[in-house]
C-alpha positions in Angstrom: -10.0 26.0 19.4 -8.2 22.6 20.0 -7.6 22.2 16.5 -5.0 25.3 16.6 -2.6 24.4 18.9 -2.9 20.6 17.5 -1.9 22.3 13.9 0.8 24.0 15.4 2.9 20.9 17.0 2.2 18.8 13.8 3.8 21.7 11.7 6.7 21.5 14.1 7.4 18.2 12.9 7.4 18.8 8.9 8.8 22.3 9.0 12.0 21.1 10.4 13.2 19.1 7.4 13.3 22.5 5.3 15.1 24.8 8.0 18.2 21.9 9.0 20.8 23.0 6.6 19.9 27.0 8.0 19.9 25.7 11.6 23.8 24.1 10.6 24.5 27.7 8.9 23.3 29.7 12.0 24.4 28.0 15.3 27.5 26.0 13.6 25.7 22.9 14.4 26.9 19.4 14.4 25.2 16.3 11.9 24.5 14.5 15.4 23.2 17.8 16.8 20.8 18.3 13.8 19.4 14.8 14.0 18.6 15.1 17.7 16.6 18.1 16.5 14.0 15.8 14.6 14.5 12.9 16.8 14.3 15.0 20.2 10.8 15.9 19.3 10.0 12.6 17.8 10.9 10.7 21.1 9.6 13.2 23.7 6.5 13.2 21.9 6.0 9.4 21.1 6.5 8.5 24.9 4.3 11.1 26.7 1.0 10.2 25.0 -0.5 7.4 26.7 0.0 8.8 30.0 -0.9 12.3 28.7 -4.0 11.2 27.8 -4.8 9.2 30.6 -3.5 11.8 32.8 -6.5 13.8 30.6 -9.3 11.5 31.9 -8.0 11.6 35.6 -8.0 15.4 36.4 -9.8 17.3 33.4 -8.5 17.5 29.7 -8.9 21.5 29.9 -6.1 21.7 32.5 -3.9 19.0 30.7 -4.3 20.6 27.2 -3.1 24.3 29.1 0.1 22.9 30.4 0.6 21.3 27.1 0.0 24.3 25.0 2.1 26.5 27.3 5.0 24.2 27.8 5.2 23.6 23.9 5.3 27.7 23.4 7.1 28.1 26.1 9.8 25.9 24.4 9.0 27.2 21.2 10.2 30.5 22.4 13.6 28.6 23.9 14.0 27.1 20.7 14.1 30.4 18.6 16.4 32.1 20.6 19.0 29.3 20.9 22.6 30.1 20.6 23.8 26.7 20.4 22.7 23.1 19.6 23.0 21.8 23.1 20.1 24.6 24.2 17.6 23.9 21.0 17.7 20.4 20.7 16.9 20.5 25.1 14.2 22.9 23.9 13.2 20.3 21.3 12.5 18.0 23.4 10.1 19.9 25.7 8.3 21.2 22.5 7.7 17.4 22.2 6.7 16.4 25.4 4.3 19.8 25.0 2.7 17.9 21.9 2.2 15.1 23.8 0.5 16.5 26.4 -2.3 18.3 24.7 -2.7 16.1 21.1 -4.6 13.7 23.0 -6.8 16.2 24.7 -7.4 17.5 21.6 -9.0 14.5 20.7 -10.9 13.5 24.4 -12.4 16.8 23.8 -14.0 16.0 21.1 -14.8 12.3 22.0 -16.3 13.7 25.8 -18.6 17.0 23.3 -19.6 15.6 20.4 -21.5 12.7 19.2 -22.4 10.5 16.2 -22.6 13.1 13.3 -21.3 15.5 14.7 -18.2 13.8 15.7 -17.6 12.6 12.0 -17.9 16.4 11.3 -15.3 17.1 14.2 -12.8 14.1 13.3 -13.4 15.5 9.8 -11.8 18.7 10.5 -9.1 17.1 13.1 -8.2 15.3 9.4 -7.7 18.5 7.8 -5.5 19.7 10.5 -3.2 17.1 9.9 -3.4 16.9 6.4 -2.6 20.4 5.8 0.1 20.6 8.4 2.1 17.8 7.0 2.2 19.7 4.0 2.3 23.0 4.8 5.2 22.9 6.9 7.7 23.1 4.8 5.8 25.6 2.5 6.4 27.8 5.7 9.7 27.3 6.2 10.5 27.5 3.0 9.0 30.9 2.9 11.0 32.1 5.9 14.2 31.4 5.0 13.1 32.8 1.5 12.2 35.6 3.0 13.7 36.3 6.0 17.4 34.4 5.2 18.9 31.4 6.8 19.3 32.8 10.3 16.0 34.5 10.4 14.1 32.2 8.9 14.6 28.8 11.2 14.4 31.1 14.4 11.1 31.9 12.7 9.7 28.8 12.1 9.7 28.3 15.9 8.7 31.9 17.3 5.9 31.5 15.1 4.1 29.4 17.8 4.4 31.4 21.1 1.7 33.8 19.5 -0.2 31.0 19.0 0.2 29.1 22.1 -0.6 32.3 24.1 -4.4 32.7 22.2 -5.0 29.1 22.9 -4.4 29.4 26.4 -6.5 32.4 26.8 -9.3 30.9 23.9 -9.3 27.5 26.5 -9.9 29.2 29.7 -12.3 31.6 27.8 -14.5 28.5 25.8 -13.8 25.5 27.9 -16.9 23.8 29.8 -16.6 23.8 33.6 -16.8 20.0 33.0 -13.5 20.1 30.9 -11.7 21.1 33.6 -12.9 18.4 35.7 -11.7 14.8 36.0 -14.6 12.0 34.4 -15.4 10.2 38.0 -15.4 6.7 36.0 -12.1 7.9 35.1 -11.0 7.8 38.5 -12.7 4.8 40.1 -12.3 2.6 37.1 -15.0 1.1 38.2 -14.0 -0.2 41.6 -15.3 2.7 43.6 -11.9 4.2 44.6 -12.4 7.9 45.0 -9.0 8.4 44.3 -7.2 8.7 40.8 -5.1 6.0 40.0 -2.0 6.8 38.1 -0.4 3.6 37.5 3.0 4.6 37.9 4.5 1.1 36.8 2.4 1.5 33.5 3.9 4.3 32.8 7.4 3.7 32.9 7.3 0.0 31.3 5.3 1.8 28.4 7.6 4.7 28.1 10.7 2.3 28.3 8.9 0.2 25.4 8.2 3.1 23.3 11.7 5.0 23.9 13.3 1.6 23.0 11.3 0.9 19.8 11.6 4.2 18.4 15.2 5.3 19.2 16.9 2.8 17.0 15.0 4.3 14.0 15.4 7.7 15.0 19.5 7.4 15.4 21.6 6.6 12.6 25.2 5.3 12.2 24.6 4.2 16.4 26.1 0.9 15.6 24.6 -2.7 15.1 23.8 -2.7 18.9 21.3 -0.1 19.2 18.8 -2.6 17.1 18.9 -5.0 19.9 16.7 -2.1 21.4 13.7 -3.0 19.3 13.8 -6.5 20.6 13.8 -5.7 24.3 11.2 -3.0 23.9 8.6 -5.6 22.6 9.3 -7.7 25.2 9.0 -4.9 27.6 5.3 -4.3 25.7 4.7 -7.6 26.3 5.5 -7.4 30.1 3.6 -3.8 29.9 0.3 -5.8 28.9 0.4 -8.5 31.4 1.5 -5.7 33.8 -2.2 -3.5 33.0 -4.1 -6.9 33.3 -2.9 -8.0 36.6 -3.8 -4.4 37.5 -7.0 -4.4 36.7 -7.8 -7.8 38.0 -6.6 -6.6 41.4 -9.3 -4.0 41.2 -6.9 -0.8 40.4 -7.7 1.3 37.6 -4.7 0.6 34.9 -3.1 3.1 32.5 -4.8 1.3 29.1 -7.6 -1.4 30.2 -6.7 -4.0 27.5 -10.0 -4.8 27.2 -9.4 -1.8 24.3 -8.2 -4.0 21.8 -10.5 -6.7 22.3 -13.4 -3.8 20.9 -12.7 -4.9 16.7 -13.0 -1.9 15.4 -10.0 0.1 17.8 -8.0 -2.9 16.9 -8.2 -3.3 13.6 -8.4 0.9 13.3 -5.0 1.4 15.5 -3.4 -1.3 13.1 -4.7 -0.1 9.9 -3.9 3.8 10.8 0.1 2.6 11.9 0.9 0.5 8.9 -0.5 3.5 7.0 1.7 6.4 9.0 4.7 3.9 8.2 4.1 4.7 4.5 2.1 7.9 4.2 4.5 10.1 6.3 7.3 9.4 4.2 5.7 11.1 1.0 6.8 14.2 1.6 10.5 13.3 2.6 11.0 11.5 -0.9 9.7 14.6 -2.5 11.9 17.2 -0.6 14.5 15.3 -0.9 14.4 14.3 -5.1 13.3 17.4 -5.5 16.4 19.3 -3.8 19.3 17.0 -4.2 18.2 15.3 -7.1 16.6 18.1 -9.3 18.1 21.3 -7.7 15.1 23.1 -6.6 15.2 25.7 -3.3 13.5 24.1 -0.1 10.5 27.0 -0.8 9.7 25.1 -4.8 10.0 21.6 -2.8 7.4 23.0 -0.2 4.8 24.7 -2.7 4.8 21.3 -4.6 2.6 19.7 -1.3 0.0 23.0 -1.4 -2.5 21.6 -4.1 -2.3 18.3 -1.9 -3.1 20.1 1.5 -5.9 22.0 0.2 -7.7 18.6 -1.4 -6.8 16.7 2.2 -8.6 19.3 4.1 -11.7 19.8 1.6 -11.9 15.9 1.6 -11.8 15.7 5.2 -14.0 18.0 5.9 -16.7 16.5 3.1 -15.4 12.4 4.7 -16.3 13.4 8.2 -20.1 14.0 6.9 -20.3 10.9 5.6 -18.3 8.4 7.5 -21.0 7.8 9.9 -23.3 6.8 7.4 -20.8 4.6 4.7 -18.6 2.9 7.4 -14.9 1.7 6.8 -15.8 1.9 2.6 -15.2 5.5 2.9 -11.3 4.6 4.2 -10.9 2.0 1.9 -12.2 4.6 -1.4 -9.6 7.0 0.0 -7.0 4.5 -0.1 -7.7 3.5 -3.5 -7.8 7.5 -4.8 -4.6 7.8 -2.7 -2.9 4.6 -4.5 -3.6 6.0 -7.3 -2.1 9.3 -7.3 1.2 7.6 -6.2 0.8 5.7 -9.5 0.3 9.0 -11.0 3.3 10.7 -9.6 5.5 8.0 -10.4 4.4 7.7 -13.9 5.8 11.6 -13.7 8.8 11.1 -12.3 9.7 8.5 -15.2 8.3 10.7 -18.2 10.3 13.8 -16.8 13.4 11.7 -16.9 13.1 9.6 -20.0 10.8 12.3 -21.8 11.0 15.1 -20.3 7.9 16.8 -19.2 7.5 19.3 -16.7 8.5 18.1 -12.8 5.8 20.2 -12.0 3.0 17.5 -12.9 3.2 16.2 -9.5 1.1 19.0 -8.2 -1.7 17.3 -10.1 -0.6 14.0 -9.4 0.2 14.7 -5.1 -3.1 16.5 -4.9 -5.1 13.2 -5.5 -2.6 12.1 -2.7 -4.4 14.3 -0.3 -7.2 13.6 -1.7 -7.3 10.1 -0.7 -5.4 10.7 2.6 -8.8 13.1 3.6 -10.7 10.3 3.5 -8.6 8.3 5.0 -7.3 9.7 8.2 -10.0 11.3 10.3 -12.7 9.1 8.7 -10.6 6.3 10.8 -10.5 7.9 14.0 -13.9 8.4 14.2 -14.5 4.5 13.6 -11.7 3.3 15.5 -12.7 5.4 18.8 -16.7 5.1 18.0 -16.9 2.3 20.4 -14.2 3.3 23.2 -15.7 3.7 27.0 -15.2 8.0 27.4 -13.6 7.1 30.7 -10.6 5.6 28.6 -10.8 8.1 25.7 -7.7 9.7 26.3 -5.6 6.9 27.1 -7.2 5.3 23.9 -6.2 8.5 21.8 -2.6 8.4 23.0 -2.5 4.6 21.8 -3.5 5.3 18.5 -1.6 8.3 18.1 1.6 6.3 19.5 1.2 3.6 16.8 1.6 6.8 14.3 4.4 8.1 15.5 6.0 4.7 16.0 4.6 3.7 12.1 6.1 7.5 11.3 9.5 6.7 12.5 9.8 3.1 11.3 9.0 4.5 8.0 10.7 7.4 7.3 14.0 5.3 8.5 13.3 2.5 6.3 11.9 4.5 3.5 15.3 7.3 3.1 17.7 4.5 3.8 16.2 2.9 0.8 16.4 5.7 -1.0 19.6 6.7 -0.4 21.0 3.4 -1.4 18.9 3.3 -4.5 20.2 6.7 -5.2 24.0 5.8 -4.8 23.7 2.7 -7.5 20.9 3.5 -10.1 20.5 7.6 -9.6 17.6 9.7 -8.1 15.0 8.7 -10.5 14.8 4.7 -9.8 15.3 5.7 -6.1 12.5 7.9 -6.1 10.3 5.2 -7.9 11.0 2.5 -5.2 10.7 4.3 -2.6 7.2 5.6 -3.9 6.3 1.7 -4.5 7.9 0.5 -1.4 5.4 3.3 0.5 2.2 2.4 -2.1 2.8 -1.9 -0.8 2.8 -0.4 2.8 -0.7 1.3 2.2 -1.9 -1.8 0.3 -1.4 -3.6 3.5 -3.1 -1.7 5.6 -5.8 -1.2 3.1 -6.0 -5.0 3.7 -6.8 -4.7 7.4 -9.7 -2.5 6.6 -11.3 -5.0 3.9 -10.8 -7.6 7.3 -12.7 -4.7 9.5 -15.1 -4.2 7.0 -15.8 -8.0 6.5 -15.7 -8.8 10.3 -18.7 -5.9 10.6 -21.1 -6.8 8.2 -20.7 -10.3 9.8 -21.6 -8.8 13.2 -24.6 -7.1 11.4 -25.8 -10.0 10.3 -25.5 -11.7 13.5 -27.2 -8.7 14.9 
């Protein structure tokens, strides 16, 4: 029931990049207007996490994922009915703050329900979610526009999650524990004996200044040099966030994120290892939609159905990691990383032999499926390890910190990643820019395959010790 509403607002993310160039058509909308369509969401969603999720452990995840689920349809519903860019890209961004306010529910609920096993099982289908809405987001819009025409078809893509929205509400208040709707009382005292919650309003707005700073640069092109500086003064305002939650707690308050969280090795090293990963893996499909439609003339519906075979082997793989991830541990991320490395090899070694010998394109559906293959064993397989050791009191606050370093990681990337791209593009062609932007994303997964060989090593040590 979680998972639903959790597949829906991920979709709204990827099935955007196929319906721009209808939503210009339709609504006569500006290039500026159009990128505050992706980065509306992107922003609205990246900042409300952390305190969504803490807000989750303070007064009952059930009530928090409801709101969320009803503002985000609610919007939805906005959205698909805009007659102009000023009222979708406003609706945008309440669709986003929606997402933020019942992902990391989705997540507390199964952190506060379900246990060893059964939680790798859980995470494993929370993987498959995300795998298969990556991908299948632009398969759907694709097929909208397709079949419905430009107009149509983006209005579409965004009524298409009221209906939804509406039988998660009424699935929620119809499945939901009485003890989901409930605050956790460790939650609220933090420990201190304060019958009170404590919302750390200070927290929150130095955390949501840090994140709106970090991310907007990256989100908003052709700003100016100026809007960089941003980046700088949000990690100082982290910094100051940090020592802001440990004065907090010392005074015997209840903070936002105990920062005791990442000095626990395995959410550290699992929050680090998942970001550097989003940074790369998230851009996949941009470089694909993007070669494939400027560079090799397909429709946005042939660029969409190349991801399917990919989202069908992510959530198969997910589903079979989150078995087993109890038992093998942090191997089980690192093996998907290797299968996922090597289907970028793969799909590179396509794109050069349809260029220079001219095979069929459409060998990246082999190739992109062992991408989701290795991504399945990758992504839920590491949110079950990097939360196994969380206190459930901070479980939500702990999801929307892990889920903030992906967006953040998803942002940096996908700037970094096109703007390489594009200038590749405009000096050597689309088929050395699609090759270095596919080996500039397989180095940023070799990195963060690097913090997991550190996790892994820094375990068996404390097994040994143990």
């Amino acid at each position: 029931m979680a998972l639903v509403p959790l597949f829906m607002s991920l979709v709204s993310v990827s099935i955007v990049n196929v319906v721009l160039p209808a939503i210009q058509t339709g609504i006569d909308a500006s290039s500026s207007g159009l990128q505050w369509v992706l980065s509306g969401y992107a922003l609205a969603f990246g900042v409300l996490l952390v305190p969504a999720g803490r807000a989750g452990d303070l007064f009952g995840r059930g009530r928090l994922f409801v709101l969320g689920v009803g503002l985000f349809g609610t919007a939805s519903l906005v959205a698909s009915l805009a007659p102009d860019e000023v009222v979708l890209n406003v609706a945008r961004v309440f669709m986003g703050f929606g997402s933020g306010l019942l992902n990391p529910q989705s997540i507390g609920l199964i952190q506060q329900y379900f246990d060893g096993e059964q939680r790798g099982r859980a995470f494993g289908m929370f993987g498959s979610v995300v795998g298969v809405s990556v991908a299948l987001g632009p398969v759907l819009g694709g097929s909208f526009i397709a079949l419905l025409g430009d107009d149509w078809g983006w209005r579409t893509s965004f009524m298409i999650n009221v209906p939804t929205a509406a039988a998660a509400i009424i699935t929620a208040v119809l499945w939901l524990p009485a003890s989901a709707w409930r605050a956790l009382p460790q939650a609220r005292d933090g420990g201190s004996g304060r019958a009170r919650a404590d919302l750390d309003p200070v927290g929150i707005i130095l955390l949501g200044a840090a994140i709106l700073a970090i991310m907007l640069p990256f989100l908003q092109s052709g700003a100016g040099w100026w809007i960089w500086t941003l980046v700088g003064a949000g990690v100082l305002v982290v910094l100051l966030w940090l020592r802001w939650e440990s004065r907090y707690k010392a005074r015997g308050r209840a903070p936002m994120v105990d920062t005791a969280l990442f000095r626990i090795r395995s959410f550290a090293n699992g929050s680090l290892l998942i970001g550097l990963y989003f940074t790369g893996m998230t851009s996949v499909w941009v470089v694909i939609a993007l070669y494939l439609q400027l560079g090799q003339g397909y429709t946005a519906l042939q660029a969409g159905l190349m991801g399917l075979p990919s989202a069908i082997f992510s959530a198969a793989s997910a589903a079979v990691a989150g078995r087993r991830v109890v038992r093998v541990g942090r191997r089980l991320v690192l093996a998907g990383m290797g299968v996922l490395l090597l289907g970028l090899a793969a799909s590179v070694a396509v794109i050069l032999l349809h260029n220079y010998a001219g095979i069929s394109i459409w060998w990246l559906l082999l190739s992109l499926a062992f991408v989701g293959m290795g991504q399945g064993h990758v992504v839920s397989p590491n949110q079950t390890l990097t939360l196994r050791a969380v206190p459930l009191s901070y479980a939500g606050s702990a999801a929307g910190v892990l889920q903030t370093g992906q967006r953040i990681g998803t942002a940096v990337g996908i700037a970094m990643i096109t703007a390489l791209l594009f200038g590749m593009q405009g000096v050597f062609g689309w088929t050395v820019a699609a090759v270095s932007a596919f080996t500039t994303i397989a180095v940023i997964i070799l990195i963060s395959a690097v913090v997991g060989v550190i996790d892994y090593r820094q375990e068996r040590r404390e097994n040994r010790r143990g």
